[in-house]
C-alpha positions as CSV (number, residue, x, y, z in Angstrom):
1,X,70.6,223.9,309.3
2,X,69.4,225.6,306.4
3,X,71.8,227.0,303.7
4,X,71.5,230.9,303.6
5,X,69.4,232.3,300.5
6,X,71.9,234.0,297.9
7,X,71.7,238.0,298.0
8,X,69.0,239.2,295.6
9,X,70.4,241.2,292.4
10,X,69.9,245.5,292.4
11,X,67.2,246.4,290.8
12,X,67.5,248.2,287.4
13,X,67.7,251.8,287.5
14,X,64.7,253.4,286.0
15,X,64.3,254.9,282.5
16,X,63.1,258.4,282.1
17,X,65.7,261.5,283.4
18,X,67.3,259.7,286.0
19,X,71.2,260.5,285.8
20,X,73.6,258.0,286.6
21,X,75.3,259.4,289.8
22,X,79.0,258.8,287.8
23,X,78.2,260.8,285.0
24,X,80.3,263.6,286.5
25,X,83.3,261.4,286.1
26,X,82.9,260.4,282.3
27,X,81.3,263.9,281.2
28,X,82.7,266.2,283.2
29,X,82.6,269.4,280.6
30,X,85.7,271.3,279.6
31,X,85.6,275.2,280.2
32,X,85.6,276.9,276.5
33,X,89.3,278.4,276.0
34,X,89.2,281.9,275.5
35,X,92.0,282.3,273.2
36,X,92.7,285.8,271.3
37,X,91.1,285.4,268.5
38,X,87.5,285.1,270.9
39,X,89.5,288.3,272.5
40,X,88.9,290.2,268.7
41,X,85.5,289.3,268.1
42,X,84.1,290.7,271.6
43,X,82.5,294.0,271.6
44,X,83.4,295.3,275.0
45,X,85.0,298.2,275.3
46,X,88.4,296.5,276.1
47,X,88.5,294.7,273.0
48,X,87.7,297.4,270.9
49,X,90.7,298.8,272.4
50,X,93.1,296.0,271.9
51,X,91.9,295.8,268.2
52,X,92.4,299.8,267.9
53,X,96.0,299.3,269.6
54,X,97.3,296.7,266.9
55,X,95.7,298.4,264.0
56,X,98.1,301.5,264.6
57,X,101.0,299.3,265.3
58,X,100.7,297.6,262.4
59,X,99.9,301.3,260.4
60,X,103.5,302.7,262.5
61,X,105.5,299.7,260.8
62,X,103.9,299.7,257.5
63,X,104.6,303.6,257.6
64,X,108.2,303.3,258.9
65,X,108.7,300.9,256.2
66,X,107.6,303.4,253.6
67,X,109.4,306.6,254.5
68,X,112.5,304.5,254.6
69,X,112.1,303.4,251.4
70,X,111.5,306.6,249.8
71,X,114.1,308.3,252.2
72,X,117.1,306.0,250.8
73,X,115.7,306.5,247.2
74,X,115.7,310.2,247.5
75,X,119.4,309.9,249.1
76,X,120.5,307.9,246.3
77,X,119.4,310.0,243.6
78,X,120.2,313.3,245.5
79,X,124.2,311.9,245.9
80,X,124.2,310.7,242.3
81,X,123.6,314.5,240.9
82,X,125.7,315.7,243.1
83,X,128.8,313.9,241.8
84,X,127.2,314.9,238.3
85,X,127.7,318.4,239.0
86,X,131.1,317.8,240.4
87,X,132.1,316.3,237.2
88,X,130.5,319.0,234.9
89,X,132.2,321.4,236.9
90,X,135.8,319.7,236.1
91,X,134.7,319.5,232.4
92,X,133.9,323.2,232.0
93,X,137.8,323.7,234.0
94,X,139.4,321.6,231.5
95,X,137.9,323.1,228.6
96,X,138.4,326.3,230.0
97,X,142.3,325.8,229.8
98,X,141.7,324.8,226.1
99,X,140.2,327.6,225.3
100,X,143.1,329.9,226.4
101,X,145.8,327.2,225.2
102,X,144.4,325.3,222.0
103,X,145.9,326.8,218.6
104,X,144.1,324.8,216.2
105,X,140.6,325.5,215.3
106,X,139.3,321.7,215.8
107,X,140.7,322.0,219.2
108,X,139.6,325.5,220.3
109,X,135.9,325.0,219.1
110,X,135.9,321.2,220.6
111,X,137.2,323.6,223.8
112,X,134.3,326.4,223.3
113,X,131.2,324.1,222.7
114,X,131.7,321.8,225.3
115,X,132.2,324.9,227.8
116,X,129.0,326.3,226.9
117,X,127.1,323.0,226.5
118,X,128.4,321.9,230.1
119,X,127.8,325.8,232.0
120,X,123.9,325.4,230.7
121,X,123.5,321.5,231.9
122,X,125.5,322.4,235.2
123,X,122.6,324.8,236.1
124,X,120.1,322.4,235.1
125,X,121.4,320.1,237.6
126,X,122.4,322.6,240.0
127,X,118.5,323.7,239.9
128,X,117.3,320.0,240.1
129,X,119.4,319.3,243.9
130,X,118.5,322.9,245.3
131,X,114.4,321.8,244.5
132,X,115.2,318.6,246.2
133,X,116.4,320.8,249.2
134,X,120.2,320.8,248.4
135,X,122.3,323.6,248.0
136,X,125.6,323.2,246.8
137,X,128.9,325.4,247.8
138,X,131.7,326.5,245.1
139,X,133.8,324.3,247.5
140,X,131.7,321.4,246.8
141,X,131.8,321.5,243.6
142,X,135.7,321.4,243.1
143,X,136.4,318.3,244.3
144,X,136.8,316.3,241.6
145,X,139.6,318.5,240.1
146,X,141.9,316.2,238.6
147,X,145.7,317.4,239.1
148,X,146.7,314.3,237.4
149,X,145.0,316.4,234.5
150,X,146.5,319.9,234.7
151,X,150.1,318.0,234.8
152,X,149.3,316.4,231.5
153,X,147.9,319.4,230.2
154,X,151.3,321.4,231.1
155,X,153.4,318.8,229.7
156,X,152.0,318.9,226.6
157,X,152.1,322.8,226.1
158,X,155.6,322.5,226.5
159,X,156.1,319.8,224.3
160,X,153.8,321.8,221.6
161,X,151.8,318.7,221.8
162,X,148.9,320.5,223.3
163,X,146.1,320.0,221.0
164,X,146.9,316.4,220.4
165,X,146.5,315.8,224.2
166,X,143.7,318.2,225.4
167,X,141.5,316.8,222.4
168,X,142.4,313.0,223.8
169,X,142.1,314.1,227.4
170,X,138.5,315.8,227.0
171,X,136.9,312.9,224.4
172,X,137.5,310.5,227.0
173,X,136.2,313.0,230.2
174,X,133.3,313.0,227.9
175,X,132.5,310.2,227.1
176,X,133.6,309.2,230.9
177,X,130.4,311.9,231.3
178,X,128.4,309.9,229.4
179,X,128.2,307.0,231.3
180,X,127.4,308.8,234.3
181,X,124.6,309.7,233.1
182,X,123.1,307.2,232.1
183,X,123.7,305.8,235.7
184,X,122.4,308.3,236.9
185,X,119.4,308.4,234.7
186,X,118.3,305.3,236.2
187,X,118.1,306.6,239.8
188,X,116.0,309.7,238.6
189,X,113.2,310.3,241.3
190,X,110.8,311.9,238.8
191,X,109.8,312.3,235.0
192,X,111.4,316.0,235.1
193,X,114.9,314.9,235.9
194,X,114.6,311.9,233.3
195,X,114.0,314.7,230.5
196,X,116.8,316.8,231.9
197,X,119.3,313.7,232.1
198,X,118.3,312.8,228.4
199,X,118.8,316.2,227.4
200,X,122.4,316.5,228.7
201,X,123.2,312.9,226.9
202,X,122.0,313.9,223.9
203,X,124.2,317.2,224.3
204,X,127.5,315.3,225.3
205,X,126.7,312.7,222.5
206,X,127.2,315.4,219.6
207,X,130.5,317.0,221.5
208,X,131.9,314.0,220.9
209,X,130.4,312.6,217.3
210,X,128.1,309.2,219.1
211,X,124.9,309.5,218.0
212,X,123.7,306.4,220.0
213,X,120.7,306.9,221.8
214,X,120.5,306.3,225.5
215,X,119.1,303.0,226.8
């Protein structure tokens, strides 16, 4: 009995084109991923939509962002002269009641000059809040009446004190003036209200004998 012959080995595959019939397991190719930014570089009609549609998002936000911005500044500067006619207003009282009450001559021109020089920068800011759309009321501009003031201001007559105390009093409501604007000077919206502003400082500066410039 003969041994059986051993199998004979495949034979090779041929070169040329011939595939190998598991290439479909090693290569099988990925489909591309079509992410957003592929989205934005399309020219279909969809995609120029989509690209339209975040452009005026963004333009909305940037927009928002800007109106607010000059909406709070305008605020800001729109309150701060309206608290600087409030306290002109109580200047031109106080020195008012000098000029009725002061017997000295020091006194009752300190009382006369600052009543004039504080009626002509009142309307100067007066006219700067009704251009930025503000009108204010008599009412409005009261309310920093000081009673605290007028009691001072009695006591003294009685005491015949009253030019000693209403020259005290008003120096320091003017130079109290002073610093406001100055505060306010830095919130001005425009070159216009700047000038104004440095106009009234220098004005308050000679009532009261500073000639320091404004910062």
């Amino acid at each position: 009995m003969h041994p059986s012959n051993p199998a004979p080995p495949p034979a090779p595959l041929p070169n040329g084109n011939s595939q190998n019939p598991y290439d479909f397991i090693f290569n099988n190719p990925q489909p591309p991923k079509r992410g957003l930014g592929s989205a934005l570089r399309g020219n279909s009609k969809k995609q120029r939509i989509i690209i339209a549609a975040i452009g005026g998002v963004i333009f909305i936000i940037v927009a928002m962002v800007a109106f607010s911005f000059i909406t709070s500044s305008g605020k800001g500067s729109t309150q701060a002269l309206i608290e600087l006619a409030q306290e002109q207003t109580e200047l031109v009282r106080v020195a008012d009641t000098g000029v009725g009450k002061a017997r000295s001559g020091v006194a009752k021109n300190l009382a006369i000059t600052t009543q004039l020089s504080l009626q002509t920068t009142q309307l100067d800011t007066i006219a700067l809040l009704k251009k930025n759309g503000h009108k204010l009321g008599a009412k409005q501009l009261v309310l920093r009446k000081s009673i605290q003031t007028d009691q001072q201001l009695t006591a003294a007559a009685t005491s015949n004190t009253f030019d000693e105390i209403f020259t005290e009093l008003l120096h320091k409501q003017l130079a109290a003036y002073r610093v406001s604007l100055q505060k306010v000077n830095k919130t001005a919206a425009n070159k216009a209200e700047k000038e104004i502003l440095q106009t009234s400082f220098n004005g308050v500066t000679l009532l009261i004998g500073d000639q320091t410039a404004a910062n």
